[in-house]
C-alpha positions as CSV (number, residue, x, y, z in Angstrom):
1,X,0.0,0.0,0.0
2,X,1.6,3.4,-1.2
3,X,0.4,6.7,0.1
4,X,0.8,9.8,-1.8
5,X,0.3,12.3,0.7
6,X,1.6,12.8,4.1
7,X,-0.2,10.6,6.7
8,X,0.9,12.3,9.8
9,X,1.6,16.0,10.3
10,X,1.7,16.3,14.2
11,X,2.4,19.7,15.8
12,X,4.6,19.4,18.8
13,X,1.8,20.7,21.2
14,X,-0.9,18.4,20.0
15,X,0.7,14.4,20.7
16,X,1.3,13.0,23.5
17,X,1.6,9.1,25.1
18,X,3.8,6.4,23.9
19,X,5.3,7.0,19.8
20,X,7.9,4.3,20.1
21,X,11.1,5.3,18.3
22,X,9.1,8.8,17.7
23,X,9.2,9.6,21.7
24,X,12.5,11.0,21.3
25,X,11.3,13.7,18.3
26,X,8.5,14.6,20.6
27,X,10.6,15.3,24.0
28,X,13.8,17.0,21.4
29,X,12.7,21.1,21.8
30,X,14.3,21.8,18.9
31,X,12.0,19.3,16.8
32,X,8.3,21.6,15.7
33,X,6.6,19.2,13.5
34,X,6.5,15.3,12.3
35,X,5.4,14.6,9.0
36,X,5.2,11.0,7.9
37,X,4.9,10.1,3.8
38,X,5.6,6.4,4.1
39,X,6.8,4.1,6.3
40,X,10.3,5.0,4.9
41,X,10.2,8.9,4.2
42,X,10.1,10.3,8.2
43,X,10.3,14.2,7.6
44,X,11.2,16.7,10.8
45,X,11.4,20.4,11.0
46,X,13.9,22.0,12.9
47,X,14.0,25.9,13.0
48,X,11.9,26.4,10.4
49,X,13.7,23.6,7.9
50,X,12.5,20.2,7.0
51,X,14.3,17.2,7.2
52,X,14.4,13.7,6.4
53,X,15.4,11.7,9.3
54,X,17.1,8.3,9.1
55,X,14.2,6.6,11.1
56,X,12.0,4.2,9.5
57,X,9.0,1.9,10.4
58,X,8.6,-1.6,9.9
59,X,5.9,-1.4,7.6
60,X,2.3,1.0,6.1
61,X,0.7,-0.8,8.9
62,X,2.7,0.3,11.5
63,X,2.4,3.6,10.4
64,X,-1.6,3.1,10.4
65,X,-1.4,1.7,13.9
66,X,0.8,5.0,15.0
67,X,-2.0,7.2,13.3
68,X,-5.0,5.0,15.7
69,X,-3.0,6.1,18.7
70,X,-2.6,9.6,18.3
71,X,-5.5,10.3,17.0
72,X,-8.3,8.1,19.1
73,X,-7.2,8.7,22.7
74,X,-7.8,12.9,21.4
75,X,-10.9,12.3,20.6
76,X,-11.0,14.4,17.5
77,X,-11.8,13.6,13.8
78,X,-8.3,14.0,11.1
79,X,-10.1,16.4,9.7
80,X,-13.0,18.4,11.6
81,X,-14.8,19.6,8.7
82,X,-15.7,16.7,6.6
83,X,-14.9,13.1,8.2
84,X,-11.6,11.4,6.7
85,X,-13.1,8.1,4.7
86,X,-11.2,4.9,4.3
87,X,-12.2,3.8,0.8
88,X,-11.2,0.2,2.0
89,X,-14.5,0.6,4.5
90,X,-16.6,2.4,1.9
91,X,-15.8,-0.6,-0.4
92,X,-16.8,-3.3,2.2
93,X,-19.8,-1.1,3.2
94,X,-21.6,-0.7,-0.4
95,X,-20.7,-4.4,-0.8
96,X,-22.7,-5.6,1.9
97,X,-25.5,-3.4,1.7
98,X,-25.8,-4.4,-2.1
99,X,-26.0,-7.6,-1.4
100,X,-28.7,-7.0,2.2
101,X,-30.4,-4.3,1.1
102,X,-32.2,-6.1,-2.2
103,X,-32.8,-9.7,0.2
104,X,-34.9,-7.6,2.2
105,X,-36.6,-5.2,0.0
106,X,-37.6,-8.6,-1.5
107,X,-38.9,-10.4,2.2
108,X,-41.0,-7.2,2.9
109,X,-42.4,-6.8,-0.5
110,X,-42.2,-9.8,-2.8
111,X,-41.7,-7.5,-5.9
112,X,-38.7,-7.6,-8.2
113,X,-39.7,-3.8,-9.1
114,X,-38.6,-2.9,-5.7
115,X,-35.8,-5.0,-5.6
116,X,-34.4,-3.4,-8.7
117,X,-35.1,0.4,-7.5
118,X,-33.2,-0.6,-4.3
119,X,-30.0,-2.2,-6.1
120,X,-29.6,1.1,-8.4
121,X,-29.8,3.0,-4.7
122,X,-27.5,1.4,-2.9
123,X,-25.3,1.7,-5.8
124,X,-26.0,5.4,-6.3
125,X,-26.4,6.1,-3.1
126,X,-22.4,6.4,-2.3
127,X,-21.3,8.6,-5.1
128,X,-24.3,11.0,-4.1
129,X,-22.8,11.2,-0.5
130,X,-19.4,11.9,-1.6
131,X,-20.3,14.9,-4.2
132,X,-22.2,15.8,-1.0
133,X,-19.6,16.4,1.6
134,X,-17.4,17.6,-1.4
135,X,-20.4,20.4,-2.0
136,X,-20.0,21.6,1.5
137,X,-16.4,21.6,1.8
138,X,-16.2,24.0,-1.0
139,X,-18.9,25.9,0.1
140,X,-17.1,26.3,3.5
141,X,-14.5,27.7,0.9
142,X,-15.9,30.3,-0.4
143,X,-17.4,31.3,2.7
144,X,-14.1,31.5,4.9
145,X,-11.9,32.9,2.1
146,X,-12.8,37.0,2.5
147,X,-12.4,36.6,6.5
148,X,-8.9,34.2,5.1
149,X,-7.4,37.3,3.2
150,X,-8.6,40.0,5.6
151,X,-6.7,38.1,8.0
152,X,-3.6,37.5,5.7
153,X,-3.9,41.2,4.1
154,X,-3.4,42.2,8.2
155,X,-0.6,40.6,8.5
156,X,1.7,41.7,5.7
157,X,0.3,45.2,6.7
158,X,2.0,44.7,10.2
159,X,5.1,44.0,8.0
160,X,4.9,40.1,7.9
161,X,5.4,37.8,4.4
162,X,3.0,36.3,2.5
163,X,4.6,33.2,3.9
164,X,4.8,33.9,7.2
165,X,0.8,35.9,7.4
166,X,-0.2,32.4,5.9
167,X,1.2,30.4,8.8
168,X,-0.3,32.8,11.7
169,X,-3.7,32.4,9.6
170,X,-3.3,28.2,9.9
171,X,-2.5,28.5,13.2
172,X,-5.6,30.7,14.7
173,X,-8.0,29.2,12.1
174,X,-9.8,26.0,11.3
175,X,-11.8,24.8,8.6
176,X,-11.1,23.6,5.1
177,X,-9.6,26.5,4.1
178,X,-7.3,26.6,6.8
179,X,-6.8,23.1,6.4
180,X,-5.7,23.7,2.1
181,X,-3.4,26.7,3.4
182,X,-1.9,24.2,5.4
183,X,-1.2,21.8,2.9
184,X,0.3,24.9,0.9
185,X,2.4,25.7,3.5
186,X,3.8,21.8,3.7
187,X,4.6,21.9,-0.3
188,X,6.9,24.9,0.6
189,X,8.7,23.4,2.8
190,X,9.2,19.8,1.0
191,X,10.6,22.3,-1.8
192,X,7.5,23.0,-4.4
193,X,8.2,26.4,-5.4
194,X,5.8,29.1,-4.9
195,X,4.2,29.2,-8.1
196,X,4.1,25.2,-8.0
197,X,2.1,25.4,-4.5
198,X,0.0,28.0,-5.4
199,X,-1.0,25.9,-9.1
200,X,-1.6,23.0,-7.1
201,X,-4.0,25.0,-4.5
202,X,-6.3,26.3,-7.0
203,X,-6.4,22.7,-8.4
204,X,-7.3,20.9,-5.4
205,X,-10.3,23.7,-4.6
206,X,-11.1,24.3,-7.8
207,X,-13.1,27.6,-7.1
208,X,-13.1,30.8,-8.9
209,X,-12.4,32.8,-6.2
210,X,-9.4,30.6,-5.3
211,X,-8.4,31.2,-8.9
212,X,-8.1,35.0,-8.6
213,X,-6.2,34.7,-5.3
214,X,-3.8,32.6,-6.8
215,X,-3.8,34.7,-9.5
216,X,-3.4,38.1,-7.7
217,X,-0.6,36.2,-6.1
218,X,1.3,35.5,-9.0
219,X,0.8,39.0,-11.0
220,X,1.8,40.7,-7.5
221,X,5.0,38.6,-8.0
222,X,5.8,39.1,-11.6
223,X,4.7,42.9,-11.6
224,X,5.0,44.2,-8.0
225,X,2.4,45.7,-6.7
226,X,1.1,46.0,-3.0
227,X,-0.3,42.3,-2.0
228,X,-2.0,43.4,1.1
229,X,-3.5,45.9,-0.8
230,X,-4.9,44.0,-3.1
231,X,-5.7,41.2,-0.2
232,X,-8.0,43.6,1.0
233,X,-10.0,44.5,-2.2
234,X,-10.4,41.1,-3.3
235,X,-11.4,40.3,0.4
236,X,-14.0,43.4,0.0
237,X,-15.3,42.1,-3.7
238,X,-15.9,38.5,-2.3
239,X,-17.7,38.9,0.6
240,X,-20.1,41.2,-1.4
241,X,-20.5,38.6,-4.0
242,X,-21.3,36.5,-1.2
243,X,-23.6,38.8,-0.1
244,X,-25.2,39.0,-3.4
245,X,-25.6,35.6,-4.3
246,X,-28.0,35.0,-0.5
247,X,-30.4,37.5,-1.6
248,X,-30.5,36.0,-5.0
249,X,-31.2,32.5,-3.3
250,X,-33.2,33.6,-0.6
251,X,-35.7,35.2,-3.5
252,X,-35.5,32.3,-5.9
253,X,-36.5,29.7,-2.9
254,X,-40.0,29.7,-3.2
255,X,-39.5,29.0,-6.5
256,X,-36.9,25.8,-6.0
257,X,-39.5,24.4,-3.3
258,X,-42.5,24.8,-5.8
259,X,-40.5,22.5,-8.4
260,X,-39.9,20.3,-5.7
261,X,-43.5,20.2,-5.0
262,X,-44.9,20.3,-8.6
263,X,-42.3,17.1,-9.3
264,X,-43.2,14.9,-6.5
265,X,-47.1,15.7,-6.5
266,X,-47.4,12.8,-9.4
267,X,-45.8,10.7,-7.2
268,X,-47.9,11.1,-4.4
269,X,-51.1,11.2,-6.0
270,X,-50.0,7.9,-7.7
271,X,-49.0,6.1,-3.9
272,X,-52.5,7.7,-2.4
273,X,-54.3,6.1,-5.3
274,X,-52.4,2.8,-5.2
275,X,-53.8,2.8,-1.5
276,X,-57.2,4.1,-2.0
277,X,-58.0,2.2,-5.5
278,X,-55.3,-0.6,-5.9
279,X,-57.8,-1.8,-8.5
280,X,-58.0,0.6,-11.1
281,X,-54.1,0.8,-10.4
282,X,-52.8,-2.1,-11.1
283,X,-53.6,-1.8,-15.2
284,X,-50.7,1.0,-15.2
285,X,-48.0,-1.6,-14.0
286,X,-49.2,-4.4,-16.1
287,X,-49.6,-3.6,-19.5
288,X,-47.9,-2.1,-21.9
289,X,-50.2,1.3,-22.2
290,X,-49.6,1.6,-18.3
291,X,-45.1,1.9,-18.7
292,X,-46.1,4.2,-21.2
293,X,-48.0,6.1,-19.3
294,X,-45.5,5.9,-16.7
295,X,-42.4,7.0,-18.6
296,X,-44.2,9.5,-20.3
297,X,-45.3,11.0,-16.5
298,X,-41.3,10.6,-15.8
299,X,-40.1,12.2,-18.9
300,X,-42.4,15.2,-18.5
301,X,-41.3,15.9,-14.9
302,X,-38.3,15.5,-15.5
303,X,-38.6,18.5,-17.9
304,X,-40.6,20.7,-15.9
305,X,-37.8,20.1,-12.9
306,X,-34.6,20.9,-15.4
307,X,-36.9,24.5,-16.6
308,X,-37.7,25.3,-13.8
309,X,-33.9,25.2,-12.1
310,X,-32.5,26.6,-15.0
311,X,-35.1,29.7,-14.4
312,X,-34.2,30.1,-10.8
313,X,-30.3,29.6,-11.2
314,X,-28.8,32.6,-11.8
315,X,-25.4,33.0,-11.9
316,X,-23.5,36.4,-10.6
């Protein structure tokens, strides 16, 4: 098993208990952070400077079983804004409920319909839960990143680097974006150069806004020109985009919930009538006239759901 990314980044002030060969890293003053890539790439910094030390684990187990015991007996998610996922568990997960979930959709309602509908959930159901928590993290984004460069634009005012107002930002925030400014910060100092982190920010958040501060960044850079200044503009423009774009959703909500209303009425009409008159009911899901009734019902909300998001979406 090869990782790609550091597995452990522990600040001095935040382990504690028994690290086995790492015990003497964590009492050594001089020693700031441990960041672990494999089992064989140990990286320390020392004043500032990171190294790679000549210590090595057995194996990429040991190096899970080191991450367990720092981070259970802290009681504290990896990452507090969207849960770290083990794609190993995910796997084993889906798999069992794909093979549960239809068995007893099929016991409780003896209909292969049903047992169908369920397999193409439990299949879907994953990816829709991932481009979920993905959604919010980048919302979180965009909503932290005017506070982010008003805190950053402060800095270099009091005479502090871009570099060095980026670190004093990680440390007294949290969050996602704190989180990505962090992993910035860790590129530096494995050698990326600053263009190189920056390029490789904006692709990770892939936002527009994150594209103009990488952007400002790098003209700033080229051209000269005063960053914080332009920190604080860009900070100014965002947050009244931000501003902007709740009063556009707060006005366009009524019409979002009447879409939803207008697509699922069919639907409910169709299970109070397969209650009330299972009857006259049964013809649509039986003959041939009845699926195309049925698709045709589908195809036509469908349509009336996609007009009327693309009427409320408005884009600033």
């Amino acid at each position: 098993m090869a990782f790609t990314q550091p597995l452990i980044f522990v600040p001095k002030n935040k382990s504690g208990g028994n690290r086995t060969f790492l015990e003497q890293f964590l009492e050594d003053e001089t020693v700031t952070e441990i960041m672990v890539n494999t089992h064989e790439e140990i990286f320390i910094e020392r004043s500032g400077k990171l190294v790679l030390s000549d210590q090595r684990f057995s194996s990429d187990f040991a190096v899970q079983s080191v991450i367990e015991r720092i981070i259970t007996p802290l009681g504290r998610r990896i990452d507090e804004s969207s849960p770290m996922v083990d794609a190993r568990k995910v796997f084993v997960v889906n798999v069992l409920g794909l093979l549960l979930v239809p068995v007893l959709v099929y016991l409780l309602t003896v209909s292969w319909l049903y047992v169908v509908l369920s397999v193409v959930l439990v299949l879907v159901a994953p990816r829709l839960v991932f481009w979920r928590l993905e959604k919010r993290r980048r919302e979180s984004i965009r909503e932290s990143l005017p506070d982010t460069l008003a805190q950053i634009a402060g800095g270099m005012r009091a005479g502090a680097t871009f570099i060095s107002a980026t670190q004093v930002m990680v440390a007294e925030t949290k969050g996602p974006v704190s989180q990505e400014f962090a992993l910035f910060l860790r590129e530096q100092k494995l050698g990326l150069t600053l263009d190189e982190g920056l390029d490789n920010l904006a692709e990770r958040v892939d936002l527009e806004e994150m594209d103009l501060v990488v952007t400002a960044v790098q003209i700033a850079r080229e051209l000269g020109g005063n960053l914080a200044e332009i920190f604080e503009r860009l900070s100014d423009t965002l947050r009244r985009k931000l501003e902007m774009e709740g009063k556009i959703r707060a006005l366009t909500a009524q019409g979002k919930l009447q879409g939803w209303v207008v697509g699922l009425l069919p639907f409910f009409i169709m299970l109070a009538l397969n209650y009330l008159e299972p009857e006259a009911m049964e013809g649509l899901y039986t003959h041939l006239l009845g699926w195309c009734f049925l698709a045709g019902i589908l195809v036509l909300t469908l349509l009336g759901g996609l007009a009327i998001r693309k009427i409320v979406a408005i884009d600033v």
